[in-house]
Backbone as a ProteinNet text record, in pm:
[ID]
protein_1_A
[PRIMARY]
XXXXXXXXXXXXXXXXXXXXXXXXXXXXXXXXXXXXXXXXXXXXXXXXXXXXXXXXXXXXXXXXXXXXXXXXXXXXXXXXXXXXXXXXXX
[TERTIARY]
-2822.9	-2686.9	-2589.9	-2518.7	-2422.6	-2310.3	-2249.8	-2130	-2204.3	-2348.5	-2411.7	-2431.9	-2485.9	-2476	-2368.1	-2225.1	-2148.1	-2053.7	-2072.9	-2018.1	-2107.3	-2171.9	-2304.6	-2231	-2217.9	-2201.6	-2033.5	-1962.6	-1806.7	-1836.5	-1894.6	-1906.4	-1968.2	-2045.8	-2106	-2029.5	-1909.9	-1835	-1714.8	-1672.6	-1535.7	-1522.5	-1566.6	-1640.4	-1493.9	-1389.4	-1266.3	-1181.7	-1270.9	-1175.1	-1233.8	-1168.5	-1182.7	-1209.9	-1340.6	-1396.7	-1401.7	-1322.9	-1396.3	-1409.6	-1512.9	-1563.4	-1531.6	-1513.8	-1436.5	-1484.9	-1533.5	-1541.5	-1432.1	-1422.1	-1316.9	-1305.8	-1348.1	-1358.1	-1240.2	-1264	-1180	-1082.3	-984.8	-822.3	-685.7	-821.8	-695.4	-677.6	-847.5	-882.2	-820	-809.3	-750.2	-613	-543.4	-413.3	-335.6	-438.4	-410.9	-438.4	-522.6	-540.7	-382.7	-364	-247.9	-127.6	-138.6	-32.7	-22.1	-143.9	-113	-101.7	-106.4	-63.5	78.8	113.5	271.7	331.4	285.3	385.1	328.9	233.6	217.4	283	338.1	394.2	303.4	178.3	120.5	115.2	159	237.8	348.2	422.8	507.6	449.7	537.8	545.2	470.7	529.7	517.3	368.7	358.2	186.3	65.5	124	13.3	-4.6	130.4	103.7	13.8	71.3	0.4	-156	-213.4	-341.6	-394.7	-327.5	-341.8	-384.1	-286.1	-289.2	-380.1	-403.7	-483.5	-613.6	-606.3	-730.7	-832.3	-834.8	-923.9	-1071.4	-1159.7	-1292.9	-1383.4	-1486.6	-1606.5	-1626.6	-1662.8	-1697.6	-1576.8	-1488.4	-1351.5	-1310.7	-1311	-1266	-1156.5	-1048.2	-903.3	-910.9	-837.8	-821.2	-672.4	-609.3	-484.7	-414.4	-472.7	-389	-409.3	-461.1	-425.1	-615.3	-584.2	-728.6	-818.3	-915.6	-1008.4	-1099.5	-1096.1	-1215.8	-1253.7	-1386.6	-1484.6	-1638.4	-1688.7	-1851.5	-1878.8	-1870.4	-1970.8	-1903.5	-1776.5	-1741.5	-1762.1	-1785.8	-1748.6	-1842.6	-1887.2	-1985.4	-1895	-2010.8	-1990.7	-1929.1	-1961.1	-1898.5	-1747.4	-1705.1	-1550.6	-1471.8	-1581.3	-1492.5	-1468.3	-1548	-1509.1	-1394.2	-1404	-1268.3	-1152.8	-1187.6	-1024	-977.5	-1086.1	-1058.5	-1009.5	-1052.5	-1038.7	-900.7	-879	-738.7	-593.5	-636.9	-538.2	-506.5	-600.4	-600.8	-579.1	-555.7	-529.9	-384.3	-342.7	-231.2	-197.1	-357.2	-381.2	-419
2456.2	2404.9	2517.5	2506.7	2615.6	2603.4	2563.1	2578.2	2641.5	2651	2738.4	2880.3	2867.2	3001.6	3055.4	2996.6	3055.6	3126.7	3018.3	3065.2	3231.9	3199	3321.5	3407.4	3409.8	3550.3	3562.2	3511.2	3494	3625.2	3546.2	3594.5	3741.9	3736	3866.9	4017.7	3972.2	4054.7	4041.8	3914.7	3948.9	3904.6	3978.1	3980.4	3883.8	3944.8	3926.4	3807.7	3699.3	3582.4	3451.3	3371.2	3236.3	3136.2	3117.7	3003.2	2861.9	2763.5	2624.5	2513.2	2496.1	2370.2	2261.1	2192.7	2085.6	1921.5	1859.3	1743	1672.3	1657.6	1593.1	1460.2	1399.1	1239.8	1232.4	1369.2	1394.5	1426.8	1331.8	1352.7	1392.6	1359.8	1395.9	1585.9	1635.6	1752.5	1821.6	1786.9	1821.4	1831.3	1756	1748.4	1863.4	1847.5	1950	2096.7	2143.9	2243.2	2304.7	2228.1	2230.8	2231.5	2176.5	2207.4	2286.9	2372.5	2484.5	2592	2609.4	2677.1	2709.7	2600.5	2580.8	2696.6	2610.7	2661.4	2802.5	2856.1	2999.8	3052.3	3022.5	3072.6	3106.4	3058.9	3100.6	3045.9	2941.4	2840.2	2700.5	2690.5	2522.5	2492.9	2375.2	2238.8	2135.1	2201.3	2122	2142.1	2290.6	2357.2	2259.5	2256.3	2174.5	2009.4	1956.1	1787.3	1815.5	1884.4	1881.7	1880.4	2006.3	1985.1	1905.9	1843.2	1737.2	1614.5	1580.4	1429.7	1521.5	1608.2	1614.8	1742.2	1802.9	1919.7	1905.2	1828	1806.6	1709.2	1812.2	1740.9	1818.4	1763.3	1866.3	1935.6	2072.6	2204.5	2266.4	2215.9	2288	2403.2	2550.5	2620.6	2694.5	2653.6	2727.7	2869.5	2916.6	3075.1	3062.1	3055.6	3029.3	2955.3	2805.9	2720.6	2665.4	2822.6	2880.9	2821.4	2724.2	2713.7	2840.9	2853.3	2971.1	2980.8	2847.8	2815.2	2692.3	2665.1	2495.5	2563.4	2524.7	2586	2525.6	2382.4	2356.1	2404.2	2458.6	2558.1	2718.2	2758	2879.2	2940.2	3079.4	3126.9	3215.2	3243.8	3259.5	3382.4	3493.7	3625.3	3609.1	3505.5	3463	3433.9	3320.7	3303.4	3358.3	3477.8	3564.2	3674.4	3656.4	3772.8	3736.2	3580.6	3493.1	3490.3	3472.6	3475.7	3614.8	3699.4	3836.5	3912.1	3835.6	3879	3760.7	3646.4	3550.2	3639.8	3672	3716	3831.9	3951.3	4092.4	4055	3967.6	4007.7	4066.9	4095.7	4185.1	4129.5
-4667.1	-4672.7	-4636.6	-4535.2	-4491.4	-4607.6	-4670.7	-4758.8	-4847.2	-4913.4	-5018.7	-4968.2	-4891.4	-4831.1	-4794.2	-4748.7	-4736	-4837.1	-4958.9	-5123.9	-5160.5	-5121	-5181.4	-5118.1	-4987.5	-4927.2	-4941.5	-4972.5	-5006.9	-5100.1	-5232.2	-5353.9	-5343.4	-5281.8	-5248.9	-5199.6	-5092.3	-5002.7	-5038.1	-5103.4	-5158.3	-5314.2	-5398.5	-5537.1	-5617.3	-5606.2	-5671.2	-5673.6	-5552	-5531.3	-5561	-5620.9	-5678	-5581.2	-5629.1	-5480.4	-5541.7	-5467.1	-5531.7	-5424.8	-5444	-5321.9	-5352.4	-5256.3	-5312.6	-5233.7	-5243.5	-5152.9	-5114.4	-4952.9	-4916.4	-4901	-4994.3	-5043.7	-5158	-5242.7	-5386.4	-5367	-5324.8	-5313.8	-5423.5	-5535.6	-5637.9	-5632.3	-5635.9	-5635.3	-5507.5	-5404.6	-5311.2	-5305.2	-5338.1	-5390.7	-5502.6	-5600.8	-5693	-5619.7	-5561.9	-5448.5	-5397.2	-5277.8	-5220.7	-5334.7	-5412.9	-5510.9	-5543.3	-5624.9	-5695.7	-5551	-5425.9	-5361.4	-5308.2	-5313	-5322.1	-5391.6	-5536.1	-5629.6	-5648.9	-5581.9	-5605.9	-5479.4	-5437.4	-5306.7	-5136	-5179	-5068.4	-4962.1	-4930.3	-4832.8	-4852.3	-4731.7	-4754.4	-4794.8	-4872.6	-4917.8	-4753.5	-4653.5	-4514.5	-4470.7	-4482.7	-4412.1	-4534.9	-4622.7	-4748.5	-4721.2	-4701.6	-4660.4	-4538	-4404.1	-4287.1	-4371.8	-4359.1	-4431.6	-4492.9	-4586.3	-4689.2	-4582.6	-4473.7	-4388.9	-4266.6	-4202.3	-4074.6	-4086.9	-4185.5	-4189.6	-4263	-4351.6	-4452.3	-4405.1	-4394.3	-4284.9	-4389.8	-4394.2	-4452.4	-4395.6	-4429.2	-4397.5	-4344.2	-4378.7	-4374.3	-4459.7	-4414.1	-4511.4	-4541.5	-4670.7	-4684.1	-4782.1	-4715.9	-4815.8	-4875.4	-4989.2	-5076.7	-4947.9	-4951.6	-4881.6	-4734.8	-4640.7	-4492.7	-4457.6	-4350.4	-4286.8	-4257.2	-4284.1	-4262.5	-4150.7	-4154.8	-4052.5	-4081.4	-3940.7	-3974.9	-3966.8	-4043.3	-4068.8	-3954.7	-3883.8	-3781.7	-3659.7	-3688.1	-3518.8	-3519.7	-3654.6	-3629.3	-3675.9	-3676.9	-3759.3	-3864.3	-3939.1	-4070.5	-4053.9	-3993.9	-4003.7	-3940.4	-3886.3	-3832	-3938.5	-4013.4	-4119	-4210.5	-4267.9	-4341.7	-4314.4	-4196.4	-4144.1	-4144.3	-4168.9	-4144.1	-4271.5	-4371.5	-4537.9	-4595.1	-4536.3	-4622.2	-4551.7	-4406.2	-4328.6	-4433.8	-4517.6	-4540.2	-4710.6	-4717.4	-4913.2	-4867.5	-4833.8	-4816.9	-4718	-4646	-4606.5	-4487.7	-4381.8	-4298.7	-4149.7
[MASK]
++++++++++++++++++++++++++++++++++++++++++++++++++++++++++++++++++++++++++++++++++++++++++

């Protein structure tokens, strides 16, 4: 399963950050997601609906909010660079 393996090696390389998978069937969970990003400042109110109505696909992965990547387009070492460039700021 690529999303297990990809948690593993998240967890592995970036020890410090809060991972939660989420199925994109579970709209309430998804919702609450984008919410609490909001209100932490890590993106619009606007960048969160967008996501909310057009990004949300399985194997979709967000770093505080910000698309990271798609497991079935990208490889894994992309998406880690996109995650650790959205949480560092860099």
């Amino acid at each position: 399963m690529k999303v297990g393996r990809l948690y593993n090696t998240i967890e592995e390389k970036i020890p410090d950050v809060d991972i939660q998978l989420v199925d994109p069937r579970n709209h309430l969970t998804i919702i609450h997601y984008f919410w609490k990003q909001v209100k932490n400042n890590h993106i619009p109110i606007r960048l969160a609906l967008k996501h909310m109505l057009a990004s949300i696909k399985e194997g979709n992965v967000f770093a505080d909010g910000h698309l990271a990547g798609e497991l079935g387009k990208m490889d894994q070492d992309a998406i880690l660079s996109n995650i650790y460039q959205i949480i560092t700021g860099r």
